[in-house]
N, C-alpha and C positions, 0 to 999 in steps of 0.2 A: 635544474630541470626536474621534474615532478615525474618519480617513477610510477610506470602504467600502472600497477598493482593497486597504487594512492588515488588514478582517476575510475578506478573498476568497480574497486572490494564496494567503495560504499555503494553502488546501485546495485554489487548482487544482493550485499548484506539486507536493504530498504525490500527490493521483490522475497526476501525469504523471509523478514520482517513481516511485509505486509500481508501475505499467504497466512500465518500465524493470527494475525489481528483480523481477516474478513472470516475467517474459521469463527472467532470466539465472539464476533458481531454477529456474523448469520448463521453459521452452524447449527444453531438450536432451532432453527425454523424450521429446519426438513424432518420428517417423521412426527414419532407421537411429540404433542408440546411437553418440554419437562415442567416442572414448577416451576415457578419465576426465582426462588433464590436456589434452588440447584442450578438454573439455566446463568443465573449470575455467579454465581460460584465456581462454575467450571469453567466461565468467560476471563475470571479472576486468572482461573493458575495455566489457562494457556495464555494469555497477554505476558506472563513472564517472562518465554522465552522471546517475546513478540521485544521485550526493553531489551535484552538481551541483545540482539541482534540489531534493533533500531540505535542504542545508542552510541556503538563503536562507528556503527557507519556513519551517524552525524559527525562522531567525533574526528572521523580519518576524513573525511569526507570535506571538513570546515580548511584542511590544512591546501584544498583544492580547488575548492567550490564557496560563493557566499552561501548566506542562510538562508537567502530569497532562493539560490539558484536549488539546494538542498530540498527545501519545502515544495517549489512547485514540482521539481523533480519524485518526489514521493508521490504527492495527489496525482501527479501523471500515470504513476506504478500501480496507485491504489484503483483508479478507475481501468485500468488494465485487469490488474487482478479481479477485481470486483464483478466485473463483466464476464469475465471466465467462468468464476465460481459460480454464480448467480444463472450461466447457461447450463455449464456442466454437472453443480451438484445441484443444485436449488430444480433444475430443469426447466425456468424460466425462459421464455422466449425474448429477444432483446428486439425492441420496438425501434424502427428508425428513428423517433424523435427523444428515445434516450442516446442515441449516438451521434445525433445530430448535436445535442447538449454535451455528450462529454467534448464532440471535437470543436467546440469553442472555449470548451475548461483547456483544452491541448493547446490551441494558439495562443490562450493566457499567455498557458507556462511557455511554451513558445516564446515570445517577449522580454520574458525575463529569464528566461535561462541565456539566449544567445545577441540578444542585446543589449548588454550592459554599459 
């Protein structure tokens, strides 16, 4: 039997991952624009901790989970995350027909996470 810890750790590790990675994607938007290779350069050395974190969780996560159920599981985290960020810091308003779009990305992953 697959202790709890092995079916967890990898969806904290993926949400504290993907927090890291919408940071170093959209971060640079809000306020003054940097330069484009400062704005890539400091994209660069937070996605480190971003590997960091994504790749334990793939790897504990495989001993639980397929690759398919792993993958759509992230894009389900990242559009999670991504919508927070993009209200909260970004200060974007979120359009019904963006969320109408992510919740058919969600029934995807739906499909292939619990019907295998």
């Amino acid at each position: 039997m697959t202790p709890l810890w092995a079916k967890i750790a990898p969806w904290a590790l993926l949400i504290c991952s993907n927090v890291f990675m919408t940071y170093a994607w959209y971060g640079h938007l809000k306020g003054k624009p940097l330069a484009l290779p400062v704005a890539i350069l400091s994209s660069w050395l937070i996605a480190l901790p971003e590997y960091m974190l994504a790749v334990p969780a793939n790897r504990i996560g495989h001993s639980v989970y397929s690759t398919a159920q792993l993958k759509t599981g992230q894009e389900a985290i990242t559009l999670i995350v991504f919508t927070l960020f993009s209200y909260f810091y970004l200060g974007e308003a979120i359009r019904w027909t963006t969320m109408l779009g992510f919740l058919l990305i969600f029934a995807g992953a739906a499909l292939v996470f619990f019907f295998k």
